[in-house]
DODOTOR-884424 format. One line per 3 residues: number of its first residue (from 1); their letters; for each residue x negated, y negated, z negated of N, C-alpha, C, O. Coordinates in steps of 0.2 Angstrom, whole numbers, plus 5000, padded with zeros to 4 digits. Example, Ala and Ser with C-alpha at 12.3 -4.5 7.8 and 13.67 -1.06 7.14 Angstrom:
BEGIN
1	AS	4934 5028 4961 4938 5022 4961 4934 5016 4961 4929 5017 4958 | 4936 5011 4965 4932 5005 4964 4936 5000 4961 4933 4994 4960
This chain:
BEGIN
1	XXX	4979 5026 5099 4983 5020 5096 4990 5023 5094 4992 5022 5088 | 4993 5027 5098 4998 5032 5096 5000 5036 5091 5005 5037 5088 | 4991 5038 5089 4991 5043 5081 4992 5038 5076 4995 5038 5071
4	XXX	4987 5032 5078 4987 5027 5072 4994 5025 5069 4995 5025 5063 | 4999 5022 5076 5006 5020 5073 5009 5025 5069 5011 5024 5063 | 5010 5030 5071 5012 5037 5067 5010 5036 5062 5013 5032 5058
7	XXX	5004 5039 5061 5000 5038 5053 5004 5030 5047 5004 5029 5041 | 5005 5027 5053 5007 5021 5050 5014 5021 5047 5016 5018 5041 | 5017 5024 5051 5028 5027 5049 5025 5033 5044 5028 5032 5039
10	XXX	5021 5036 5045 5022 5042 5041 5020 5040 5033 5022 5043 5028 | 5013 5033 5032 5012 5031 5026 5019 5027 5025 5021 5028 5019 | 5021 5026 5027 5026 5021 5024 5031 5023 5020 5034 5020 5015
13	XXX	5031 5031 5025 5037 5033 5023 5036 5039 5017 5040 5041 5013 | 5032 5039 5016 5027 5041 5011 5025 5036 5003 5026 5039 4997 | 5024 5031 5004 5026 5026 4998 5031 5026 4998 5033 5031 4995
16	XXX	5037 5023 5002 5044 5023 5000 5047 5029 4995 5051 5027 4991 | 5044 5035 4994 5048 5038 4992 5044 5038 4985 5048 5040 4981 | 5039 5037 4981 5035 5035 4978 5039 5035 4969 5038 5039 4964
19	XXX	5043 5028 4971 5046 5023 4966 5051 5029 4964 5052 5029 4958 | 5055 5034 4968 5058 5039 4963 5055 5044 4962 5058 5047 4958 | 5050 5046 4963 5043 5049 4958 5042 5047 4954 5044 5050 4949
22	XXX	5040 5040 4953 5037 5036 4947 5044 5035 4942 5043 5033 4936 | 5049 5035 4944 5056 5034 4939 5056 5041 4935 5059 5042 4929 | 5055 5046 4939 5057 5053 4934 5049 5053 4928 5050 5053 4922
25	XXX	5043 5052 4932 5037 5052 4926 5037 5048 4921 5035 5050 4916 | 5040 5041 4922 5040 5038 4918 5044 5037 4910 5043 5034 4905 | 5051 5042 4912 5056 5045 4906 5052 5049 4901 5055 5049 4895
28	XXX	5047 5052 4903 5043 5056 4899 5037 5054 4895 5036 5056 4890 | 5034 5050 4901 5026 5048 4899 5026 5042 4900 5030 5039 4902 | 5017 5039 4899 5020 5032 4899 5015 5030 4906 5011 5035 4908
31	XXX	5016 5025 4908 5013 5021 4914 5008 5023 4917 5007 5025 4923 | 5002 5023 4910 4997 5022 4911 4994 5031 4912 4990 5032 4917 | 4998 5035 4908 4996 5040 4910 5000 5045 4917 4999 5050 4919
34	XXX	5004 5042 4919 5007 5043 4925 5002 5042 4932 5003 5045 4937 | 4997 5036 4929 4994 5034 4936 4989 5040 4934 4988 5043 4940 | 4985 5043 4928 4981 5048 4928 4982 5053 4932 4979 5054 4936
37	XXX	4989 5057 4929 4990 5062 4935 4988 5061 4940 4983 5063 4943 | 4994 5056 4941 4994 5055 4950 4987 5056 4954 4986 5059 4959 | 4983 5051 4950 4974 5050 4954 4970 5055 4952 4965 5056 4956
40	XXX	4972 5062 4947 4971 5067 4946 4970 5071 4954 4966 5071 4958 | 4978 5072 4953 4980 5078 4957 4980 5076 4965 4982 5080 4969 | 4978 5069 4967 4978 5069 4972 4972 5069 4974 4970 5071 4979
43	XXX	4967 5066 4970 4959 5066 4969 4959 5075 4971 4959 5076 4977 | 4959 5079 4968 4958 5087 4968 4959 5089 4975 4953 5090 4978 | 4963 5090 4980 4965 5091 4986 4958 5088 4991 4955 5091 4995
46	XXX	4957 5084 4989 4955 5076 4993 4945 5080 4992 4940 5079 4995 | 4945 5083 4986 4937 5085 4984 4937 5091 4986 4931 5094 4985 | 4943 5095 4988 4941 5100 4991 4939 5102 4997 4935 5106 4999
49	XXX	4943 5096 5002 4944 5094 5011 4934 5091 5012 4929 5093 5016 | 4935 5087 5006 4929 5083 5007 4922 5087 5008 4918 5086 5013 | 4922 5093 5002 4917 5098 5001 4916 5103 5007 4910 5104 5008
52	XXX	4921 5105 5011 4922 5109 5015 4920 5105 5022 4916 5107 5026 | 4923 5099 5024 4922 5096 5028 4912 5094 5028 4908 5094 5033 | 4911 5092 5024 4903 5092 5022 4900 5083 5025 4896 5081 5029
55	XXX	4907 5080 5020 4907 5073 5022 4903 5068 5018 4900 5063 5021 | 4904 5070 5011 4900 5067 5007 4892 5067 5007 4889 5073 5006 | 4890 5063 5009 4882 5063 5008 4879 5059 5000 4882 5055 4996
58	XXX	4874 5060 5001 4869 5056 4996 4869 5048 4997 4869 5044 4993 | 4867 5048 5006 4867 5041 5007 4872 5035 5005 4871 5029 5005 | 4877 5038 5005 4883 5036 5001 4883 5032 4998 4884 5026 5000
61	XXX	4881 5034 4991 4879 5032 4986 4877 5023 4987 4879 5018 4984 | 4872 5023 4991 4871 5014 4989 4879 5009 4991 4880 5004 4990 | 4881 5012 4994 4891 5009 4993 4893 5012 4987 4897 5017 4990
64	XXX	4893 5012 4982 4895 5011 4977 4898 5007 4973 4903 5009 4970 | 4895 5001 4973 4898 4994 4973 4903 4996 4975 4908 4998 4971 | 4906 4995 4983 4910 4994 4986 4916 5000 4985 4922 4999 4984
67	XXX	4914 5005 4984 4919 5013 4982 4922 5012 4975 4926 5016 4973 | 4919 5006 4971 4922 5005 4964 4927 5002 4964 4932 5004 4961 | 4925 4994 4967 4930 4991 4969 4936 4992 4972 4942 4990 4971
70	XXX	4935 4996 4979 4942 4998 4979 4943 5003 4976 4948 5005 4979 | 4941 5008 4969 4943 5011 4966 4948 5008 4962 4952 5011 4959 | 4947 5001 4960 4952 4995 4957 4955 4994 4959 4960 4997 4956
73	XXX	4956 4990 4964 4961 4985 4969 4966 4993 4972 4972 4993 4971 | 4963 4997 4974 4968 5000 4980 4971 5006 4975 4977 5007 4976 | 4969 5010 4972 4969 5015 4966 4973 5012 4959 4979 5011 4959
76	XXX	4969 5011 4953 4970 5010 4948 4974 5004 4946 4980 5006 4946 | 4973 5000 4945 4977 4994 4945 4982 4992 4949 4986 4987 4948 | 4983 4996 4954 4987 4994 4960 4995 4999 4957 5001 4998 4957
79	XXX	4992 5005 4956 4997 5009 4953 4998 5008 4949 5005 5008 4948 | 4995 5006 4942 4998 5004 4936 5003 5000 4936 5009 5000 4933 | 5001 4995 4940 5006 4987 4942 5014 4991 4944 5019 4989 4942
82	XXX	5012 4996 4949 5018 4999 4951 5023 5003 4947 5028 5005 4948 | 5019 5004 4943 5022 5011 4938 5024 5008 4932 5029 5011 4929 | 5021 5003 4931 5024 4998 4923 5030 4994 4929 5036 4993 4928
85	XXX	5028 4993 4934 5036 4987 4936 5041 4992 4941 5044 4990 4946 | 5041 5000 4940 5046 5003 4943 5050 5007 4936 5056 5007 4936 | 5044 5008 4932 5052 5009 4925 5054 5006 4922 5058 5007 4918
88	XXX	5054 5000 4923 5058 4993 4923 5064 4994 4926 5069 4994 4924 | 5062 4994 4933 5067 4992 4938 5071 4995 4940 5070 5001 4940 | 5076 4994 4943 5078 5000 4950 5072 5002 4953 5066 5001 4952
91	XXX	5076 5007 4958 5069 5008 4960 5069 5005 4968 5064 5003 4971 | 5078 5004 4969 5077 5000 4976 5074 4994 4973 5069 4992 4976 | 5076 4991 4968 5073 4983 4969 5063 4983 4970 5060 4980 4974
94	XXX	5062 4988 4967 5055 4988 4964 5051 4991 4973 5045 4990 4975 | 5056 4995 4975 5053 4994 4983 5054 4988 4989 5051 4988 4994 | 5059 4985 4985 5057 4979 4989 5054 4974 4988 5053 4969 4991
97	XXX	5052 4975 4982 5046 4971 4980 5039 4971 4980 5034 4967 4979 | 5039 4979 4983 5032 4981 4988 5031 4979 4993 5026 4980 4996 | 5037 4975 4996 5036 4970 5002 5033 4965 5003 5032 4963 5009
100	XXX	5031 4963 4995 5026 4957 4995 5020 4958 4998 5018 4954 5001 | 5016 4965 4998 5010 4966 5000 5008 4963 5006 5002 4961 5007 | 5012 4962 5010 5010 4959 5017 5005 4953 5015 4999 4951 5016
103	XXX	5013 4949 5011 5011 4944 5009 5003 4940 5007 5001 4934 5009 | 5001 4945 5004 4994 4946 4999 4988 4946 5006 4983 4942 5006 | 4990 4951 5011 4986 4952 5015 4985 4948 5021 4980 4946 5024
106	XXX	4990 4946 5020 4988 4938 5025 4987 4931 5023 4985 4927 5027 | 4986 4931 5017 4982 4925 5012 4974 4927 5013 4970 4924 5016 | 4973 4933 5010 4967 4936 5013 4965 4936 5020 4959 4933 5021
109	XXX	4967 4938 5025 4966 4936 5030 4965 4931 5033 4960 4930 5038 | 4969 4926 5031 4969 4919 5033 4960 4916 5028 4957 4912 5031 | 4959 4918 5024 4954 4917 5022 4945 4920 5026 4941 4917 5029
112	XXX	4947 4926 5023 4942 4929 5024 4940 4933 5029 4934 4934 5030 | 4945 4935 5032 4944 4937 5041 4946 4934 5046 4952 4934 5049 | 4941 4929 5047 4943 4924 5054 4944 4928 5059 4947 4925 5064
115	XXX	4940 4934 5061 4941 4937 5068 4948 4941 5068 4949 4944 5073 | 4952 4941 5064 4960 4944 5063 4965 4938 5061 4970 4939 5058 | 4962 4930 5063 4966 4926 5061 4973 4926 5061 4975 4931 5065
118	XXX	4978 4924 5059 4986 4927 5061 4990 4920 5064 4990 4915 5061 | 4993 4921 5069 4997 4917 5074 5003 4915 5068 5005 4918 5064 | 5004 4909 5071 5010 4906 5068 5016 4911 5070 5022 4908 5070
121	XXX	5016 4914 5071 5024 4920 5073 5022 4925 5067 5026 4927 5064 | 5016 4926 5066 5013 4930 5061 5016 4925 5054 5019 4929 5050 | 5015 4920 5052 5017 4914 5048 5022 4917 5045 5023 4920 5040
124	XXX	5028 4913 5052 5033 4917 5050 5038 4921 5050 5044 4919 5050 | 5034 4927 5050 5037 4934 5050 5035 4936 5042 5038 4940 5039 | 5029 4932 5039 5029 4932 5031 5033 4928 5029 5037 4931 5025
127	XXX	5034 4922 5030 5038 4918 5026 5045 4921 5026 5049 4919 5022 | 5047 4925 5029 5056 4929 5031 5056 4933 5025 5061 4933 5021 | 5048 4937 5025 5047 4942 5018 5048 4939 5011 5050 4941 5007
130	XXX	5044 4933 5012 5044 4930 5005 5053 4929 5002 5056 4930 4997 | 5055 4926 5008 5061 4925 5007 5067 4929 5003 5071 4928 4999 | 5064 4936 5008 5068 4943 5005 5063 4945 4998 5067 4949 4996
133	XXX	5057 4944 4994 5056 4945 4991 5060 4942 4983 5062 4945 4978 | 5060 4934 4985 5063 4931 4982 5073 4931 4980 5076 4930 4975 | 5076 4934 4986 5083 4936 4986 5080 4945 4981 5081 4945 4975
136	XXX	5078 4948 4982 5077 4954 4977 5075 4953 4968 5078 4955 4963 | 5069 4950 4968 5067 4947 4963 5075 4942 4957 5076 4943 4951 | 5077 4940 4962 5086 4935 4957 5082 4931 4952 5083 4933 4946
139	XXX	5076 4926 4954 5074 4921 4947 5080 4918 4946 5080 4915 4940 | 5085 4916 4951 5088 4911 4948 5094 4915 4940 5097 4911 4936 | 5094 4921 4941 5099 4923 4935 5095 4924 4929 5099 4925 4924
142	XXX	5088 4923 4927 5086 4922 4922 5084 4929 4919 5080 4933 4922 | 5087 4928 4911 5086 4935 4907 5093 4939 4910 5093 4945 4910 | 5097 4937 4913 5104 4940 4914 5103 4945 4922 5108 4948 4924
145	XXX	5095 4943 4925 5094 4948 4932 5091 4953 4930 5092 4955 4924 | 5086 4956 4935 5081 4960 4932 5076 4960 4931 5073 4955 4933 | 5073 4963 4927 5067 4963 4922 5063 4958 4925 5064 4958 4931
148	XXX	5059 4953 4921 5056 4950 4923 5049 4949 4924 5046 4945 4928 | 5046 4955 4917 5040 4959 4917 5037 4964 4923 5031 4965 4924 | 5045 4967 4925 5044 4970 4929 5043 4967 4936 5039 4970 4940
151	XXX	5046 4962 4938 5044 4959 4943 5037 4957 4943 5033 4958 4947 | 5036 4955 4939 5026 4952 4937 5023 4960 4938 5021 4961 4943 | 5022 4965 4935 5019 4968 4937 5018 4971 4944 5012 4973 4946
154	XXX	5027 4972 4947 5026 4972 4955 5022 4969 4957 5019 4972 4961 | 5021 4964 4957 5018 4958 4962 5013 4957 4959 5009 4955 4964 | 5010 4958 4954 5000 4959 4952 5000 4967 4957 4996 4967 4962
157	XXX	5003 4972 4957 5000 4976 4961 5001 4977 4966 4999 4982 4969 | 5005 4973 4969 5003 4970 4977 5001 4965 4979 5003 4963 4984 | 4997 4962 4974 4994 4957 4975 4987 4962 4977 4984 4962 4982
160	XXX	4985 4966 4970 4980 4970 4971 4977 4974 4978 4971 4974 4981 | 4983 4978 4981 4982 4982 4985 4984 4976 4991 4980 4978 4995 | 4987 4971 4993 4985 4967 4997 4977 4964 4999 4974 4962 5004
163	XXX	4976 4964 4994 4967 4963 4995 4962 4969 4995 4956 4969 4996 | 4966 4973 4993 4961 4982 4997 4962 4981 5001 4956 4983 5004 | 4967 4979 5007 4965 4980 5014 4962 4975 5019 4960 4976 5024
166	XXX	4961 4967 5015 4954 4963 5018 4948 4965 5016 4943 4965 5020 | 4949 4969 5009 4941 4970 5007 4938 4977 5011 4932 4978 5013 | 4944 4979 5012 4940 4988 5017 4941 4985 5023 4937 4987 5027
169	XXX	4944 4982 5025 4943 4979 5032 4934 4975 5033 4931 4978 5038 | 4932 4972 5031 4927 4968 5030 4922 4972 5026 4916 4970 5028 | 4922 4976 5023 4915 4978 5019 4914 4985 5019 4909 4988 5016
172	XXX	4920 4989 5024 4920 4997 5022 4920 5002 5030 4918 5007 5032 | 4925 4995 5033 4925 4998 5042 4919 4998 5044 4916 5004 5046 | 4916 4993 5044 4910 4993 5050 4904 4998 5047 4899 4999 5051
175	XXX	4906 5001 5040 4900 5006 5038 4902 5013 5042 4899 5018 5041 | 4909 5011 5047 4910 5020 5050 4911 5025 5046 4913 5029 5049 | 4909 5026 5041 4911 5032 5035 4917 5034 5036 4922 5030 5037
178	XXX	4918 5042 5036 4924 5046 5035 4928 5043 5030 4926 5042 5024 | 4935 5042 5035 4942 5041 5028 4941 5047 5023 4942 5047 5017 | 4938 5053 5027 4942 5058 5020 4935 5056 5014 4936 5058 5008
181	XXX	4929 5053 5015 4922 5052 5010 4925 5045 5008 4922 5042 5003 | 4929 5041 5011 4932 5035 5007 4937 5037 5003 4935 5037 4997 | 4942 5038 5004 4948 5041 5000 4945 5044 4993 4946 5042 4988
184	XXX	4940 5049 4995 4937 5055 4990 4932 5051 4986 4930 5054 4981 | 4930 5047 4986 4924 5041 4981 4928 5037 4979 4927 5034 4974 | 4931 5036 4982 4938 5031 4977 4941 5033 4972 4941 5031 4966
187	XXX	4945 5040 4974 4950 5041 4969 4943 5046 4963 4944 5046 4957 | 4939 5048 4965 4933 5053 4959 4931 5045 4953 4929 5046 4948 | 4932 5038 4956 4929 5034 4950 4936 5033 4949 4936 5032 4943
190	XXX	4940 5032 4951 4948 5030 4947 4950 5034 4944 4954 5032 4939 | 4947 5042 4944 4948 5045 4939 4945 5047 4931 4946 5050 4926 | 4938 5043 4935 4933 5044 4930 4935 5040 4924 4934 5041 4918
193	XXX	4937 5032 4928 4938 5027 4923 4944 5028 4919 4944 5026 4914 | 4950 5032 4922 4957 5033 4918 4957 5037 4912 4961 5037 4907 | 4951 5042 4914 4951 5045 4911 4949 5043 4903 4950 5046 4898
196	XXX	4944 5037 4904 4941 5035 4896 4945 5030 4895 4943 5027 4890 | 4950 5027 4898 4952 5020 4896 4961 5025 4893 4964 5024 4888 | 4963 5029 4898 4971 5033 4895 4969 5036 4888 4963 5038 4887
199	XXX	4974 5036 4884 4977 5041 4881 4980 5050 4882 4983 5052 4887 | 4979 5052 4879 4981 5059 4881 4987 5060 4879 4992 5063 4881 | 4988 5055 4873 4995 5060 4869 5001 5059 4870 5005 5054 4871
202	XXX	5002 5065 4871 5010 5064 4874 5010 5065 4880 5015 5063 4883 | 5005 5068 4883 5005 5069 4889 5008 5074 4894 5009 5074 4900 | 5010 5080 4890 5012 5086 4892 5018 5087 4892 5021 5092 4893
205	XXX	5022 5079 4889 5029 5079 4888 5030 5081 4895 5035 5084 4896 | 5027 5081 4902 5030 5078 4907 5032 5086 4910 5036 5086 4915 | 5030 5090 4908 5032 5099 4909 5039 5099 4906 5043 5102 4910
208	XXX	5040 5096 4902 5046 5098 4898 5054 5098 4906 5059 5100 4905 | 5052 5094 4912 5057 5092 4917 5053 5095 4923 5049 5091 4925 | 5054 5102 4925 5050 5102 4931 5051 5099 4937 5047 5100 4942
211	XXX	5059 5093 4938 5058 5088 4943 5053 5085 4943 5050 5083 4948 | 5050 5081 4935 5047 5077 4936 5040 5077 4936 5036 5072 4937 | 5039 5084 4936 5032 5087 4935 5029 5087 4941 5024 5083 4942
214	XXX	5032 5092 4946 5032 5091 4953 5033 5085 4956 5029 5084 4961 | 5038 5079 4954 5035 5075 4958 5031 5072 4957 5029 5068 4961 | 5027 5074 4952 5022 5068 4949 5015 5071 4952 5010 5068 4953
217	XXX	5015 5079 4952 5010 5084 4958 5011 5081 4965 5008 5077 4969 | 5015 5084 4965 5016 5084 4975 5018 5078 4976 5015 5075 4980 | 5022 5075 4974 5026 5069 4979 5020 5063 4975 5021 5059 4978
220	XXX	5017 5061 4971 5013 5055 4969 5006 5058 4968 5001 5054 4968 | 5005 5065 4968 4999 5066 4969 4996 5068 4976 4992 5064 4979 | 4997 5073 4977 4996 5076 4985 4994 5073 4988 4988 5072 4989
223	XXX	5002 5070 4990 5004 5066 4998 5003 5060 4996 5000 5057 5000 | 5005 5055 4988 5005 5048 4987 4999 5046 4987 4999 5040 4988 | 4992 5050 4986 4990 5048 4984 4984 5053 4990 4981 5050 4995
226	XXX	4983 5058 4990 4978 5061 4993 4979 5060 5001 4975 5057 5004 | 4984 5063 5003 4985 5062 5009 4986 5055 5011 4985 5055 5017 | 4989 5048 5008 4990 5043 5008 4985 5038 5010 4986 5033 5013
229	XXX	4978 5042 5004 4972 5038 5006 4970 5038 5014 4969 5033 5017 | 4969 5043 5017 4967 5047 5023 4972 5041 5028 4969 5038 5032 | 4978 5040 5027 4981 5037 5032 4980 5031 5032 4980 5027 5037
232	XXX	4977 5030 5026 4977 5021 5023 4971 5020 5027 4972 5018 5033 | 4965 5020 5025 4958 5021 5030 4959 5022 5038 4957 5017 5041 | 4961 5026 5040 4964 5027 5044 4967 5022 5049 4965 5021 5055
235	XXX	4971 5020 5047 4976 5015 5050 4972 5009 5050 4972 5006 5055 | 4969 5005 5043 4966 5000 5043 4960 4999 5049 4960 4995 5052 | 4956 5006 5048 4950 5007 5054 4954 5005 5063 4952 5002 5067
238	XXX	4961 5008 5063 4962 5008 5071 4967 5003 5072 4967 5002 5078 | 4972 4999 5067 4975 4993 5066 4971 4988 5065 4972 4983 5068 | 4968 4988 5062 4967 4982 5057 4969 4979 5052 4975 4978 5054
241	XXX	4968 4977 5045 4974 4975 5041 4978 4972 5041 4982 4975 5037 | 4981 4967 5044 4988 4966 5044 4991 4970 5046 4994 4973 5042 | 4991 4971 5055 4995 4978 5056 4994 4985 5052 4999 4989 5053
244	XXX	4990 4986 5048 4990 4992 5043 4993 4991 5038 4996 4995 5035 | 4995 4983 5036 4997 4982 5030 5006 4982 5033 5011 4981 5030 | 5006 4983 5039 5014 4987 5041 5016 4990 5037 5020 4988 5033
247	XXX	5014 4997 5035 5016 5003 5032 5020 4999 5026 5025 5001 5024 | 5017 4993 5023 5020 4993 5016 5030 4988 5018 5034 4986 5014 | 5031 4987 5026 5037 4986 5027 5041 4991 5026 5047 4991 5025
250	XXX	5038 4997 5027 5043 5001 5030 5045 5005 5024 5051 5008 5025 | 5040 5006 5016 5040 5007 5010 5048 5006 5006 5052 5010 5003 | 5051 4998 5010 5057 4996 5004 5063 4999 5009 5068 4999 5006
253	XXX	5062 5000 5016 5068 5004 5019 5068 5011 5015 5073 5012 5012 | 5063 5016 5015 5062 5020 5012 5066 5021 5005 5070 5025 5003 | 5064 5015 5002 5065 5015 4995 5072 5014 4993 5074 5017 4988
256	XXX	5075 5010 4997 5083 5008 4996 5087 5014 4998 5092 5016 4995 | 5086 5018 5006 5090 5023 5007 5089 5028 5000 5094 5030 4997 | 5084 5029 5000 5083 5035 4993 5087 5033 4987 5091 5038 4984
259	XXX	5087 5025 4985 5091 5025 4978 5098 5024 4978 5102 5024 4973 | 5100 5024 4986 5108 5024 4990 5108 5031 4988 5111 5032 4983 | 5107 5036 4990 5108 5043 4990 5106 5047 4984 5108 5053 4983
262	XXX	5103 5043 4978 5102 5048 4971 5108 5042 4968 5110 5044 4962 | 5110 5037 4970 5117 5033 4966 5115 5028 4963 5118 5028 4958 | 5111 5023 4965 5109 5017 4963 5114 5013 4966 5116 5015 4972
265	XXX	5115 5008 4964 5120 5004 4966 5116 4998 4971 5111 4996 4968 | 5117 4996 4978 5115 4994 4982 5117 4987 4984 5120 4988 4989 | 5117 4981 4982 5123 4977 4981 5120 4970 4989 5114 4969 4991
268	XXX	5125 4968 4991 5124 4963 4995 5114 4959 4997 5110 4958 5002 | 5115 4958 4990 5108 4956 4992 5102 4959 4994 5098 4956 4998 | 5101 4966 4991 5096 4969 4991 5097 4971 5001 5093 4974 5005
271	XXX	5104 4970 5003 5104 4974 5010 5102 4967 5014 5099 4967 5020 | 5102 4960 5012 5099 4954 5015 5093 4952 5013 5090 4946 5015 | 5090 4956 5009 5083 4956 5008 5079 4962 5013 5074 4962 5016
274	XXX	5082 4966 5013 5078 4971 5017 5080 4969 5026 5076 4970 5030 | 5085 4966 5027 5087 4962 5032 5080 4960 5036 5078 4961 5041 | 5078 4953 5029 5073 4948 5032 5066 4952 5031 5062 4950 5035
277	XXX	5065 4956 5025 5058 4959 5024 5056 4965 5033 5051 4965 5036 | 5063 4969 5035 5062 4973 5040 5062 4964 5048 5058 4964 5052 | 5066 4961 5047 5062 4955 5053 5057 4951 5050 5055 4946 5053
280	XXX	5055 4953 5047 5047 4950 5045 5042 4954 5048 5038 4952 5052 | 5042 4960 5045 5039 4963 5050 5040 4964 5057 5035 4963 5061 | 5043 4966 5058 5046 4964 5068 5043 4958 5070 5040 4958 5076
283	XXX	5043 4954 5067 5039 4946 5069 5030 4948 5071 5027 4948 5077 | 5028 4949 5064 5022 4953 5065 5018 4955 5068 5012 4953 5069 | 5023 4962 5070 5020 4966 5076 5022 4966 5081 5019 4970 5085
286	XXX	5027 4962 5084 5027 4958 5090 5020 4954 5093 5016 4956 5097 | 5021 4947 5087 5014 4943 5088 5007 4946 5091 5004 4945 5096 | 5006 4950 5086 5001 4954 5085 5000 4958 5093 4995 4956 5097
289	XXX	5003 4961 5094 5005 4966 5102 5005 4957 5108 5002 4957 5114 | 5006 4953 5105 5008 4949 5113 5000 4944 5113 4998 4941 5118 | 4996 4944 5105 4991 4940 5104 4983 4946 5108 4978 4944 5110
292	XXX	4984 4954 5108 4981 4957 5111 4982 4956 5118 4977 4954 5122 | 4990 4957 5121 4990 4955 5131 4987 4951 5130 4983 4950 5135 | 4986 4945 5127 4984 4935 5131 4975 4938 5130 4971 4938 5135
295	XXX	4974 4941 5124 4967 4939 5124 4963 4943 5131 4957 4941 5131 | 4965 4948 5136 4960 4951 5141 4962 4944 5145 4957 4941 5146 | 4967 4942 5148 4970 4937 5151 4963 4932 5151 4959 4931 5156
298	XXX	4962 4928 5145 4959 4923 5143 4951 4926 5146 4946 4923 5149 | 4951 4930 5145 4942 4932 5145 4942 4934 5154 4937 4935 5157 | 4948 4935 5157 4947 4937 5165 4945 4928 5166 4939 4925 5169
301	XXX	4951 4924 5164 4950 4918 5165 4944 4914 5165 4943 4911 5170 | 4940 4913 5159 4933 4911 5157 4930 4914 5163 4928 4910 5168 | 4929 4923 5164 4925 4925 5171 4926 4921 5176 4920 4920 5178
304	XXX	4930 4918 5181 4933 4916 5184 4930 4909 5184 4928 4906 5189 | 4930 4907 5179 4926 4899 5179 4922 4901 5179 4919 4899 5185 | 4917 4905 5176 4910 4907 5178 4907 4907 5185 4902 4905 5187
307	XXX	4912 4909 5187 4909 4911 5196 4909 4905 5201 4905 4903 5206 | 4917 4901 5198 4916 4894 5200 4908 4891 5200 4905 4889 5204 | 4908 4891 5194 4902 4886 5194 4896 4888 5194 4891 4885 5192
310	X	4895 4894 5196 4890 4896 5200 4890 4896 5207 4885 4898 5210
């Protein structure tokens, strides 16, 4: 349980740093071929471990279906959503806007996985987040806050990857399969599909800045995306989704220090949004830890009546 939490700090802190990756690729190139790279180059790594690991089988193959969809939901559209709504934005705003994902993941859960139902502390430890989403967001300033396409795109792609972690919860765990053969049949159709739906042109502008080249290799491909699957899987298999969908709290602390330290201007709000998004989650995984002690509790209890009435 120990590696899992880790695994869990270390994704987190892993997205977090993401949105100023995705702010250098996208002065260059556009959105759409930024998420190519990325699913590229972190796909490559991920097809070498797999090969060598001798994870992938044949039998695989009839999960298909399922390795496509989340080649959607948790890949392609999830990055896109992120990569059109971070050249927009700040980038601290745009990481606290990745704070919504909980949100996503606990409608999903509330639905669809009744054995991970969420306690009203779980409630609200979202509604705190929602809260700070909407202090980050500023609808009330109109055309005169921040972008406002860009906040919509934010929020389709944490809507997205919010429901990558019911859907791998429910239809990908109980198949047992290696994180590194999920990770590796995800990102191989994300790139398959990018690659006939992108454009090329212009794509080699992004050489022209080797910051942003390198970030767009190592820090969005590598780690963001190859090593990131591996965690993601990972964490989902030994948390469960809500607790896995932790990682995405810890993304807009990440995001905010970084855009404090490159000179993004940090203004009151954004530090009472991360305020309430970081006690959102603290509620959480509180709940979460105190609804694990009661439950052996309950089940000694039941035994105990058993014996009664015998």
């Amino acid at each position: 349980m120990l590696k899992a939490y880790a695994g869990l700090v270390v994704l987190g802190v892993i997205w977090g740093s993401n949105f100023m990756f995705m702010k250098w690729a996208t002065v260059y190139i556009s959105p759409a071929q930024t998420v190519l790279l990325r699913v590229l180059f972190g796909f490559l790594p991920l097809a070498v471990f797999a090969w060598h690991s001798k994870v992938i089988t044949r039998t695989q193959l009839r999960h298909l279906p399922h390795f496509m969809v989340m080649s959607v939901l948790a890949t392609s559209f999830y990055y896109y959503g992120f990569v059109a709504g971070t050249a927009v934005l700040p980038s601290s705003i745009a990481g606290l806007l990745s704070g919504s994902i909980p949100i996503f993941t606990f409608l999903g859960t509330l639905l669809f996985l009744p054995e991970e139902r969420p306690s009203r502390r779980m409630a609200c430890g979202v509604a705190l987040c929602f809260v700070g989403i909407v202090l980050a967001a500023r609808p009330w300033q109109g055309s005169d806050g921040v972008s406002g396409i860009g906040v919509v795109w934010m929020l389709s792609g944490s809507m997205s990857v919010g429901a990558s972690f019911v859907y791998a919860r429910r239809y990908l765990s109980p198949l047992q399969l290696p994180p590194l053969a999920l990770a590796t049949w995800q990102t191989f159709l994300a790139v398959v599909t990018l690659a006939l739906l992108v454009s090329f042109e212009g794509i080699g502008a992004i050489a022209d800045d080797s910051k942003a080249l390198w970030g767009t290799v190592l820090g969005l491909g590598l780690l963001g995306t190859g090593a990131a699957y591996i965690l993601y899987y990972f964490t989902i298999d030994k948390l469960g989704s809500v607790r896995a969908a932790g990682a995405t709290y810890i993304a807009p602390i990440v995001a905010v220090v970084i855009a404090a330290f490159i000179g993004e201007e940090i203004t009151i709000l954004e530090i009472v949004a991360l305020v309430l998004i970081t006690a959102g989650v603290v509620m959480i995984q509180l709940s979460k830890k105190k609804q694990a002690a009661i439950t052996p509790t309950k089940k000694e209890a039941t035994k105990k009546e058993a014996k009664v009435a015998l």
